[in-house]
C-alpha positions as CSV (number, residue, x, y, z in Angstrom):
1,X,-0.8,-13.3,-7.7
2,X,-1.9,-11.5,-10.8
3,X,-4.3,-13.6,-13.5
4,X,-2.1,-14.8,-16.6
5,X,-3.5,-12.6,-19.8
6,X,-3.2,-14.1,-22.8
7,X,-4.4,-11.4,-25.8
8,X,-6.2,-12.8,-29.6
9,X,-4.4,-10.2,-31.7
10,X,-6.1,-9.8,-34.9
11,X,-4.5,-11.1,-37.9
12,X,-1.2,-11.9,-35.9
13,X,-0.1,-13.8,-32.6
14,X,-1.3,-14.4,-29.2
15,X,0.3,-12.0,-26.6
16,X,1.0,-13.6,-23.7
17,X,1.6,-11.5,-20.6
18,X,2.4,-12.6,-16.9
19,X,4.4,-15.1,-15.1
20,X,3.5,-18.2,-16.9
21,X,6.0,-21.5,-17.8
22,X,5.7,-22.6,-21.4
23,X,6.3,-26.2,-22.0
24,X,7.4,-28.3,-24.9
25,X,5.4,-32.3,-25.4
26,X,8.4,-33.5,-23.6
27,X,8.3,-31.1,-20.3
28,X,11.5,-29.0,-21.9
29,X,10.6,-25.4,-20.8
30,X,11.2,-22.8,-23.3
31,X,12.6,-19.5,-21.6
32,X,10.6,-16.7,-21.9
33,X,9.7,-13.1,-20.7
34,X,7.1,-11.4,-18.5
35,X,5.6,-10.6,-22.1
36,X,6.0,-12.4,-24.9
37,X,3.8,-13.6,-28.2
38,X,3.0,-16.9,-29.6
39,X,2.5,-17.5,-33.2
40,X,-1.3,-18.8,-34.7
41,X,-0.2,-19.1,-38.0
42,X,2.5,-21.4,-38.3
43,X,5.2,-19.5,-40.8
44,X,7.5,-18.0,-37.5
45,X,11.2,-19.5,-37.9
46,X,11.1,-18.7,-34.2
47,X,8.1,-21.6,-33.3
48,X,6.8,-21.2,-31.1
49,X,7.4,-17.8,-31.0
50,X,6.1,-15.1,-33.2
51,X,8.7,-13.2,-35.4
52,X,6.0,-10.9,-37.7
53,X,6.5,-13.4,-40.3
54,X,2.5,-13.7,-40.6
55,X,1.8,-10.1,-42.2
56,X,0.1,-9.8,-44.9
57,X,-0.6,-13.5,-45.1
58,X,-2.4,-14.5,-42.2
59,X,-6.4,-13.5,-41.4
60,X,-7.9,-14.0,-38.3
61,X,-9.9,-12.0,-36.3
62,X,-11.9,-14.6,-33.4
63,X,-14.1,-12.4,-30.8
64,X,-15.5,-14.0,-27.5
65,X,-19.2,-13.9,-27.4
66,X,-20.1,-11.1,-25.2
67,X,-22.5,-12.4,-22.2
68,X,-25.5,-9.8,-21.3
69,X,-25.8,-9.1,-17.4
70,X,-28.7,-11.2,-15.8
71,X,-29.0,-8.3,-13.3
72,X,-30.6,-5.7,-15.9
């Protein structure tokens, strides 16, 4: 079984790609694809999907700290 990506794209949604179940607070399960994109900024009429609805009006750009290899 493959590892479950899930992609920060800057200044727009997180793309979500694998086999993974998305779940409401009540356990309802929303259907989705192998690939699909959640929205981060909250103006999607689509929530919890993304529909584009944050360009232009949405900024975010969040990198992981990169980790230096011990073994150097």
């Amino acid at each position: 079984m493959s590892k479950v990506q899930i992609k920060v794209n800057d200044n727009g949604p997180y793309r979500v790609t694998g086999d993974v179940e998305l779940i409401d607070a009540e356990g309802n399960v929303f259907e989705t694809k192998q690939v699909f994109s959640l929205c981060r900024c909250g103006l999607s009429s689509k929530l919890p999907f993304c529909d584009a609805s944050h360009k232009g009006k949405f900024d975010s750009c969040v990198r992981a700290a990169k980790v230096l290899d011990d073994k150097e």
